[in-house]
C-alpha positions in Angstrom: 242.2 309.1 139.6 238.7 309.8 139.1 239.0 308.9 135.4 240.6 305.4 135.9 238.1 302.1 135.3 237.3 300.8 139.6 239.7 297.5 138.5 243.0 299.6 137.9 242.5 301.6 140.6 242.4 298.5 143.1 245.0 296.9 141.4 247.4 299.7 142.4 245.7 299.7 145.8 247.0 296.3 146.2 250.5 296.6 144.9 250.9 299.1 147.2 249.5 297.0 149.9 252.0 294.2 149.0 255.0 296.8 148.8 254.6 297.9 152.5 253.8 294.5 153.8 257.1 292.8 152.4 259.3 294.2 155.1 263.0 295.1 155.1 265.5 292.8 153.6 267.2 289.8 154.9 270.2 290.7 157.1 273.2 288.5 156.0 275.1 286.3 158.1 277.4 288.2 160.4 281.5 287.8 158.8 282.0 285.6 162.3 279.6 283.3 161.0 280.9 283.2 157.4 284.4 283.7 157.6 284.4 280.0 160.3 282.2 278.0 157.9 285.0 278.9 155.0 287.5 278.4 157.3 285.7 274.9 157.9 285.2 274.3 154.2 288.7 275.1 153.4 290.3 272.9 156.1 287.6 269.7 154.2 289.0 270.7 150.9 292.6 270.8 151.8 292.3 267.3 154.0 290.9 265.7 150.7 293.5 267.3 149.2 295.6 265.0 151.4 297.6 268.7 152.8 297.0 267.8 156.5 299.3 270.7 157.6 297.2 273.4 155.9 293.9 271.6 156.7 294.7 271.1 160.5 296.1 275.0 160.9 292.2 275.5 158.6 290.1 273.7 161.1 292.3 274.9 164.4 291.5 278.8 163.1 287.6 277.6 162.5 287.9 276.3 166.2 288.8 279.9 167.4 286.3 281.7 165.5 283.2 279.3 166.4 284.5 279.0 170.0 284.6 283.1 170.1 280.9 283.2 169.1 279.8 279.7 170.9 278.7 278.4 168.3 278.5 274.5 169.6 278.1 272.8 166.3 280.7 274.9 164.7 282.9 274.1 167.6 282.2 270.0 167.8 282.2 269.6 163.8 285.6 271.4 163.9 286.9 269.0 166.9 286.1 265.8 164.5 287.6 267.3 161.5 290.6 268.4 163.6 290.4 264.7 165.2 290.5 263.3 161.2 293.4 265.2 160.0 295.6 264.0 163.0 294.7 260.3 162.6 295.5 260.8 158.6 299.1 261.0 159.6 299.2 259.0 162.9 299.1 261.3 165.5 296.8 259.8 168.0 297.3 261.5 171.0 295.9 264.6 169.4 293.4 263.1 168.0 292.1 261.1 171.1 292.2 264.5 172.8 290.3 266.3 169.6 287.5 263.7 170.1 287.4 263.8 173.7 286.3 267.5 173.4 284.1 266.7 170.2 281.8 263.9 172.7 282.0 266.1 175.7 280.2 269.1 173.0 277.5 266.5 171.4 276.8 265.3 174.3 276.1 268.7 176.3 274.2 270.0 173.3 272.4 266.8 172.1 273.9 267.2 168.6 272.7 263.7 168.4 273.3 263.5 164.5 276.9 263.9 165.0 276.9 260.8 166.9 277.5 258.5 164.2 280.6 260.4 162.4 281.6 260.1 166.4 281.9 256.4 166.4 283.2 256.3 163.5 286.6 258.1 164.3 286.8 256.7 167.9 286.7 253.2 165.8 289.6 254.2 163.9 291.1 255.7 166.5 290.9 252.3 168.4 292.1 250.4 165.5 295.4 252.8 165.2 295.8 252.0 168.5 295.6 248.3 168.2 292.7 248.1 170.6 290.6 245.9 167.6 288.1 244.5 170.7 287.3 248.0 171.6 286.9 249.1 167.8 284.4 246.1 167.1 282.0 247.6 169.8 282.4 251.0 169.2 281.1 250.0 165.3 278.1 247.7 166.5 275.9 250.3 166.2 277.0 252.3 163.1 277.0 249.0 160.6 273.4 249.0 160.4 273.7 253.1 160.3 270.9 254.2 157.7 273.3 256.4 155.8 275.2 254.1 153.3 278.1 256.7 153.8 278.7 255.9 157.3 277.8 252.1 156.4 280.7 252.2 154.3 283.0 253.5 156.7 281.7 251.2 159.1 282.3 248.0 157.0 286.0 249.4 156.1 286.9 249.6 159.3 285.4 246.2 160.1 286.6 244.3 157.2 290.4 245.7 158.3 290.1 244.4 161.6 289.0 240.9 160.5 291.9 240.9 157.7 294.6 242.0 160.9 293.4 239.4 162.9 292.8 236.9 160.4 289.4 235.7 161.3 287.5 233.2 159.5 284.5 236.0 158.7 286.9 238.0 157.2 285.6 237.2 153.4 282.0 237.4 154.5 282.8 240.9 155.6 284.5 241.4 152.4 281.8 240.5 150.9 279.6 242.4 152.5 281.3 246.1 151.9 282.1 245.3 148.5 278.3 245.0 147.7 277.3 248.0 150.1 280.1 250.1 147.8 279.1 248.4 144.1 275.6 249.8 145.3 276.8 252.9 145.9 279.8 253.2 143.6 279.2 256.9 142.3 282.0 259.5 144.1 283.0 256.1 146.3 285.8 255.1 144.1 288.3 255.5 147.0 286.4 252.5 148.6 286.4 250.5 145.5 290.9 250.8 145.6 289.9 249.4 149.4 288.3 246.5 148.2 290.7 245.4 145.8 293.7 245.6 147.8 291.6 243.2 150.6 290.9 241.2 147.5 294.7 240.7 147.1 295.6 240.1 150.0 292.6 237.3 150.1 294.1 235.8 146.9 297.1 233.0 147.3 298.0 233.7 142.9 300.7 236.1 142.3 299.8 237.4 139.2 296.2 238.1 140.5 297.4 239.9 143.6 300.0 242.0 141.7 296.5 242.5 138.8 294.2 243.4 141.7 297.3 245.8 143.4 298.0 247.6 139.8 294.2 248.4 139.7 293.6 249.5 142.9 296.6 251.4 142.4 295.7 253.2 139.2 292.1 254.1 140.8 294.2 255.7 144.0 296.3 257.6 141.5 293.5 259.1 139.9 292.2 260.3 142.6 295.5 261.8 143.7 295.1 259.9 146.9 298.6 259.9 148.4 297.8 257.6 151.9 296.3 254.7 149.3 298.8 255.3 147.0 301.6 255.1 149.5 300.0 252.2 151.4 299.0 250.3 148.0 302.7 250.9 146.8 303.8 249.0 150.4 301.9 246.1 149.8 302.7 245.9 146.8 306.8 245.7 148.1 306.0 243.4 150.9 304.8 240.9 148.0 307.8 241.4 146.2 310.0 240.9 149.2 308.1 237.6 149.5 309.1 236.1 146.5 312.5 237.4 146.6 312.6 240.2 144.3 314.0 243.0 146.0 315.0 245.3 143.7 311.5 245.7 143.4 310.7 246.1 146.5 313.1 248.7 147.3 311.7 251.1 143.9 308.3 250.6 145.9 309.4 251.5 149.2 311.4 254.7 147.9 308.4 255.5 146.2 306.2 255.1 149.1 308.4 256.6 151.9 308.4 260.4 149.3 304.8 260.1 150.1 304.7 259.6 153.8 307.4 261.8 154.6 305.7 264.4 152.6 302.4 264.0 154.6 304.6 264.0 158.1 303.3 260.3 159.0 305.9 259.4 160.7 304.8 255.8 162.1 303.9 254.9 158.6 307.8 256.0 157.5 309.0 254.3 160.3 307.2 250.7 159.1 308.9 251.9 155.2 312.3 251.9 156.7 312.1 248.9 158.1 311.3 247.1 155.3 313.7 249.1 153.3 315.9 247.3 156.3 314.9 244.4 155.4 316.1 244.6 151.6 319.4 246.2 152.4 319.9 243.6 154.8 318.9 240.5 152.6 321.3 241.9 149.4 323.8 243.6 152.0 323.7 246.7 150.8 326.1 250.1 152.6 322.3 251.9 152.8 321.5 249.4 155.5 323.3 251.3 158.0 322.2 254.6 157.2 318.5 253.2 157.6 319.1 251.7 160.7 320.5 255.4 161.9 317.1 256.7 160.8 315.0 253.8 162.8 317.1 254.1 166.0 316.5 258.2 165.3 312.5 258.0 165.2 312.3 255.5 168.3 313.9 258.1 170.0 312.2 260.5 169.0 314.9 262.7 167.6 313.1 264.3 164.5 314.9 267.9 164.7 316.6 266.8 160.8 313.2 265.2 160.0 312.6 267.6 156.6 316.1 266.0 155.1 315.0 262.1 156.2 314.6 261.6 152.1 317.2 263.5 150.9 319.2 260.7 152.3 317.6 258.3 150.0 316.1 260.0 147.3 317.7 258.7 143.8 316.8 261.6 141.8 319.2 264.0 140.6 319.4 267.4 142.6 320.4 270.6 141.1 
């Protein structure tokens, strides 16, 4: 060592410095940490996905792991999702009873930046349930939300409620979450479909509302979005059964009702049927009867032979 030049011997005295100082590595998560947040992320990707079955059993098996290691942001962000995927397809007991659980948790452990996705879902949750006054204040707060996300949710919701009760502001509202989205159009494309089909229902021209439908229709379908699809395809019908054309209507209805029985929305196949009812019953059609069998069969709640509800009308060939 004695033969080295003074700099490279501190040089090495300082490397070696460094190496002891650095400390072991970084632990990695523990696998009951990990193995929730994937369970988590795969219930989100299979919701967008539009498979609620898989993505509820996703976010109920993400529940159990957070709740095993209390993780209370784990456990609240997998009550909203859970809460979500319920009121995709209708089912709004367990999803008032999902959020319940999800306020109680934000509350108690002043996850204060969930608050906002809160409202949001007790709005819709309101809305599903027809309580619109109770909707309207639950949003106050959220439409001037500084995330233009949640704005846009917000003004969805809003703008529905003054379409279903056919208020006055209802194209000022319009208006308003048709800039917010225009401003904000990249990976918001599901919003834009939204817009359009408020747009046709605003317009009194039939060939602009069935133009407007078609587009927001086309938009839906590339995004593989089977609730907008469905829901486009049924407003698209009711127009049809408007002016008369029924045999149009009914190809739209069949269409729509594939996609709602498939998701297990049963409301939402219950309002298809009975506008299928309605055709049958205007061109006195046989099928009339065997939709009224289903209706009478899902106010009664008897859904034991609710996988071969489409069978029943499906017009494709079956091997």
């Amino acid at each position: 060592m004695n033969t080295l030049p003074n700099k490279i011997i501190l040089l090495i005295v300082l490397l070696q410095l460094g190496a002891c100082s650095s400390g072991p590595a970084e632990k990695p998560q523990p696998v009951s940490i990990t193995s929730a947040a994937q369970l988590l992320d795969r219930g989100v990707t299979q919701y967008n996905n539009n498979d609620y079955t898989r993505a509820s059993s996703s976010f109920q098996k993400a529940l159990l792991q957070y709740r095993s290691i209390d993780d209370q942001r784990g456990i609240a962000n997998s009550c909203l999702n859970l809460s979500k995927t319920y009121l995709a397809t209708n089912n709004n007991q367990l999803a008032a009873a999902c959020l319940e659980k999800a306020k109680t948790i934000i509350k108690r452990a002043s996850l204060h930046d969930l608050d906002e996705h809160l409202a949001l879902l007790k709005s819709s949750l309101a809305i599903k349930l027809e309580a619109y006054e109770n909707s309207l204040r639950i949003l106050e707060p959220v439409l001037d939300s500084p995330n233009p996300m949640i704005r846009l949710a917000a003004l969805k919701n809003r703008t529905y409620i003054a379409f279903i009760l056919d208020h006055e502001d209802r194209t000022r509202w319009l208006e308003q979450y048709s800039s917010l989205q225009q401003k904000h159009a990249a990976g918001n494309t599901s919003h834009a479909a939204r817009v359009l089909r408020f747009e046709a229902e605003l317009s009194d021209d039939e060939t602009t509302q069935q133009q407007l439908l078609s587009s927001s229709l086309h938009i839906s379908r590339l995004l593989a979005d089977r609730p907008a699809i469905a829901a486009t395809l049924l407003q698209m019908a009711q127009s049809d059964i408007a002016r008369q054309n029924f045999k149009q209507a009914e190809d739209r209805l069949l269409r729509a009702l594939l996609i709602r029985h498939q998701l297990g929305d049963v409301k939402s196949t219950l309002i298809l049927l009975e506008q299928l009812q309605t055709v049958y019953t205007e061109t006195g059609d046989s099928k009339a009867r065997l939709t009224k069998k289903w209706i009478d069969r899902i106010y009664a709640k008897e859904l034991d032979d609710w996988d071969i509800l489409f069978a029943d009308f499906d017009t494709y060939p079956s091997p």
